[in-house]
C-alpha positions in Angstrom: 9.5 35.8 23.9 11.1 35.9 20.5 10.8 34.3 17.5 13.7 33.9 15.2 13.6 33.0 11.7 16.4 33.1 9.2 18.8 35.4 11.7 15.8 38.0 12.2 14.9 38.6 16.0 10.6 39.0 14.9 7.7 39.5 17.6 6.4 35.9 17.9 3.0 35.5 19.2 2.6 32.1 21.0 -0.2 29.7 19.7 -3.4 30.7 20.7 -6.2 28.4 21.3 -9.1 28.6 18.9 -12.7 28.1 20.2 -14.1 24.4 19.8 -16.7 25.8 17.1 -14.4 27.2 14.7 -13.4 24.0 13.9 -12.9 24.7 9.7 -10.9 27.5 9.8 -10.8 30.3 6.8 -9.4 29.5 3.5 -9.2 32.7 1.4 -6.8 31.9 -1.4 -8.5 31.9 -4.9 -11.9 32.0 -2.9 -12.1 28.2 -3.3 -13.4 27.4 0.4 -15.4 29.7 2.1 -17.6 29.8 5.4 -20.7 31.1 6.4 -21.5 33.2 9.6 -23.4 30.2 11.2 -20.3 28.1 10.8 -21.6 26.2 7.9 -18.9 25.7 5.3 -20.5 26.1 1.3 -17.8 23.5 0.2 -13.9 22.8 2.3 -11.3 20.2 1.9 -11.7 16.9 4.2 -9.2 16.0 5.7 -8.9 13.0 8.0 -6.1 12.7 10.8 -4.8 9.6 12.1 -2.4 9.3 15.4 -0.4 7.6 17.5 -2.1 4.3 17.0 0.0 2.4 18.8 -0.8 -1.1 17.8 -0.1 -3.4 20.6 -2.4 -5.0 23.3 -4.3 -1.8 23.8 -5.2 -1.0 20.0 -5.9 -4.0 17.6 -5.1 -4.2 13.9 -8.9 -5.2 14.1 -9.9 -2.0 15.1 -7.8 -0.1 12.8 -8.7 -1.9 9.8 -12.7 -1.2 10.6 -11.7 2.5 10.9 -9.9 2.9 7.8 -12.7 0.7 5.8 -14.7 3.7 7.5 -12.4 6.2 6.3 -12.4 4.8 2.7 -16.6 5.1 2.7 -16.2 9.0 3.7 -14.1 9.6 0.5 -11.7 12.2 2.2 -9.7 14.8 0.1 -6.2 14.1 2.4 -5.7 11.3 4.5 -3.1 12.3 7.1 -1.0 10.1 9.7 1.4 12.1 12.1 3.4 9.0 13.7 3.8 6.8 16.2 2.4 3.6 14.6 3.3 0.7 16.9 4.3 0.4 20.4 7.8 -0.9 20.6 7.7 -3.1 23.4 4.0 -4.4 22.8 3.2 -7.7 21.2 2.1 -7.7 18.0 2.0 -9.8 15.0 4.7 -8.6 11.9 3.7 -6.1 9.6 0.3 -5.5 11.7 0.1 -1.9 10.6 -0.3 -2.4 7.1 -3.0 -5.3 7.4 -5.0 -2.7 9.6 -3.9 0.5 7.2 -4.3 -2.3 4.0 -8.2 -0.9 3.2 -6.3 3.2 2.6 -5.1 1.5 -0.6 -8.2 2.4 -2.4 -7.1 6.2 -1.4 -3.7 5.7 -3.2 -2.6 9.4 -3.8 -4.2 11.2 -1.3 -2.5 9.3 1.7 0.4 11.1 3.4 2.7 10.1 6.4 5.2 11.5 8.7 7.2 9.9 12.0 6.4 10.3 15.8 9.3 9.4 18.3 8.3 6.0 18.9 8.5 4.7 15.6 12.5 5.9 15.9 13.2 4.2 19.0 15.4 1.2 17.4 16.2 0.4 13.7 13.9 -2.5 13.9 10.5 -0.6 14.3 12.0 2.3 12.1 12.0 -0.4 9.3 8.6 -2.1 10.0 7.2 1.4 9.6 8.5 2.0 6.7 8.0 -1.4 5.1 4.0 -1.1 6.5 3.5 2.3 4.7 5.0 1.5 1.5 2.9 -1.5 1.6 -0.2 0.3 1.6 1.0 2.7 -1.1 0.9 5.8 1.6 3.5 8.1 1.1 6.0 9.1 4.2 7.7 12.5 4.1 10.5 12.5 6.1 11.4 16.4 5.7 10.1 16.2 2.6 7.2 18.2 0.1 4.5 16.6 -2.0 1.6 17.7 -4.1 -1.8 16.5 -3.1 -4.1 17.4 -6.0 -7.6 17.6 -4.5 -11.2 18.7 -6.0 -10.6 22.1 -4.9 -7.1 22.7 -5.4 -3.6 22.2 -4.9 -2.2 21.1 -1.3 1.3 21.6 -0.8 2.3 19.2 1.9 5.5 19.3 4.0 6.3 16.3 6.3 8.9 16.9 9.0 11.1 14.4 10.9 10.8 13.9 14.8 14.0 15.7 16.3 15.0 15.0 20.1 16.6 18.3 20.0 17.8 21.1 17.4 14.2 21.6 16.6 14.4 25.0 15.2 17.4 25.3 13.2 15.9 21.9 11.9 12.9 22.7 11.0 13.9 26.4 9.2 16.9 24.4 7.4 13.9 22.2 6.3 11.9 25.1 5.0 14.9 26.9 3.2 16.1 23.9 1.6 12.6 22.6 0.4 11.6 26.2 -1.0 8.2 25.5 1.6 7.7 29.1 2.6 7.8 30.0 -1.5 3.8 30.5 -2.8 2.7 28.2 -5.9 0.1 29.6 -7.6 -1.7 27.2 -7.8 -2.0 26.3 -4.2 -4.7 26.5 -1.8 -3.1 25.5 1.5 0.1 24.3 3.1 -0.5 21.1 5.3 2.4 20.5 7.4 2.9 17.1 9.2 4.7 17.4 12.4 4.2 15.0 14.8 4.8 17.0 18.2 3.0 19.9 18.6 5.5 22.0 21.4 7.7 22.6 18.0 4.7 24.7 16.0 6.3 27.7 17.6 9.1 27.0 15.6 7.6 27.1 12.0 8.4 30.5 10.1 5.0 32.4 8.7 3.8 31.3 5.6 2.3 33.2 2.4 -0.7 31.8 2.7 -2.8 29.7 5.1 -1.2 26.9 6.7 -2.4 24.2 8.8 -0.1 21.9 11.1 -1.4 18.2 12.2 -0.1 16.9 15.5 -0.6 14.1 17.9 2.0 13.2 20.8 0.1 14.7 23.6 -2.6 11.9 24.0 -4.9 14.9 24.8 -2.7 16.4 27.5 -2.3 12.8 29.2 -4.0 13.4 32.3 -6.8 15.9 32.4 -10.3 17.1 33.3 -11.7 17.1 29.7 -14.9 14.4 30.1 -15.9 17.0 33.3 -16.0 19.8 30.6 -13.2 21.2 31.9 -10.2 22.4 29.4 -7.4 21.5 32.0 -4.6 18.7 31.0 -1.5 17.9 33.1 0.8 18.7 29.8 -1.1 22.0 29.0 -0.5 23.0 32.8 3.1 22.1 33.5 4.9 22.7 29.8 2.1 26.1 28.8 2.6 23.8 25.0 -0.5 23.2 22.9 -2.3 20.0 24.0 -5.4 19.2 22.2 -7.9 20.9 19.7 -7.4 23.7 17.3 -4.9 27.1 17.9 -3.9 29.7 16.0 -0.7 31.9 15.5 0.7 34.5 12.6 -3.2 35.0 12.0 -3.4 32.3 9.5 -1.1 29.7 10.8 -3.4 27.2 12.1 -2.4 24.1 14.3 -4.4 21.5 15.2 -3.8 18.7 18.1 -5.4 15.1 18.0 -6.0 13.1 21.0 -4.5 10.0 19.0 -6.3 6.7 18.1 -4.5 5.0 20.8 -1.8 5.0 23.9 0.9 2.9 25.0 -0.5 2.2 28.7 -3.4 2.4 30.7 -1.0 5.0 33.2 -1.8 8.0 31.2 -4.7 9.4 29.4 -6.9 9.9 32.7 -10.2 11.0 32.0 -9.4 12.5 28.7 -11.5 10.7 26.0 -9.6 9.5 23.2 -10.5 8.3 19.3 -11.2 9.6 16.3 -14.2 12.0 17.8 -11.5 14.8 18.9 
């Protein structure tokens, strides 16, 4: 297969999936996070992913307000939501999502947002979204940078739009224009938001190390996972990345969340679903 990035045909090495016990992957740059052979990481950046919630009769804004009072007592560096917030059709009271995302207030600045393709299915949930997260001071990049200042370091963060289609030119276009694959020096890492996590493939290598946050796949939808086994109906039929950590470009790091919630009880078959991913 190959890989083409600014009109250059280039070897592209598909995603690779990354053992369940590296889960902190390397950060070289300036030395500022470093692990141990055993694993143990001396110091790292925490950052805490939230996905596909779906608020509706499956996932309460109970629930999600508990979780990100939780959130708010571990004092994370980033706070991350990849998209899909509510589910279109489900019942649910106005503005729901920021009452349950209300406590992330106390993290104002360190709260960042993209969209998932649910949240552009009509103009009317497209707006509630937007509404909710600027309500709760989080900020949503819609193919857009920010600077997340953190204990450790700089985080360049890029959030991209969900495309039906297009997705490459897209998502280089994005790149070019936003000067992403340019190093700062005083950055540590580039944290990319994309909510769907077949279009990793498409991002072009980075100059330092990168790591992509996804949801979408609800864990691969139907799988094998609570027998132990690795096995997902979406790993199997599309060969995409479905859940967990994988690598590509050596340092480009991807990693896939089960999501918080789903939109109905026909999917998500014995795979186990939450914030434990």
């Amino acid at each position: 297969m190959a890989f083409w990035n600014n009109g250059n045909e280039k070897d592209f090495e598909l995603p690779v999936r990354v053992p369940s016990v590296a889960r902190v992957f390397p950060l070289s740059h300036n030395n500022n996070v470093k692990s141990t052979d055993n694993g143990k990481q001396t110091d790292c950046l925490r950052i805490i992913q939230l996905t596909d919630i779906h608020i509706g009769a499956f996932y309460s804004t109970k629930t999600l307000a508990q979780l990100c009072r939780t959130i708010v007592e571990l004092d994370p560096d980033i706070v991350a939501l990849t998209g899909d917030y509510y589910t279109p059709e489900g019942d649910h009271e106005p503005h729901s999502l920021a009452t349950g995302l209300a406590p992330l207030k106390q993290l104002r600045g360190r709260v960042v947002a993209c969209l998932g393709n649910h949240d552009k299915e009509s103009s009317r949930v497209l707006r509630q979204v937007r509404e909710d997260l600027r309500a709760c001071d989080i900020q949503l990049l819609v193919d857009e940078t920010t600077l997340v200042d953190t204990r450790l370091g700089t985080v360049d963060v890029l959030g991209l739009d969900w495309r039906p289609g297009g997705v490459h030119k897209h998502i280089n276009e994005v790149v070019e224009r936003t000067r992403y694959h340019v190093q700062q020096d005083d950055t540590i890492l580039k944290l990319i938001l994309l909510h769907a996590p077949e279009c990793f493939k498409h991002i072009p290598k980075m100059p330092i190390e990168s790591l992509t946050l996804s949801g979408h796949t609800h864990g691969g939808q139907v799988g094998l996972l609570s027998f132990g086994l690795p096995w997902t109906l979406v790993g199997v039929v599309t060969g995409s990345p479905d859940y967990g950590l994988w690598r590509t470009f050596s340092n480009q790091y991807l990693y896939v969340h089960r999501g918080q919630g789903f939109r109905s009880l026909a999917s998500n078959f014995l795979v186990r679903m939450g914030v434990r991913n």
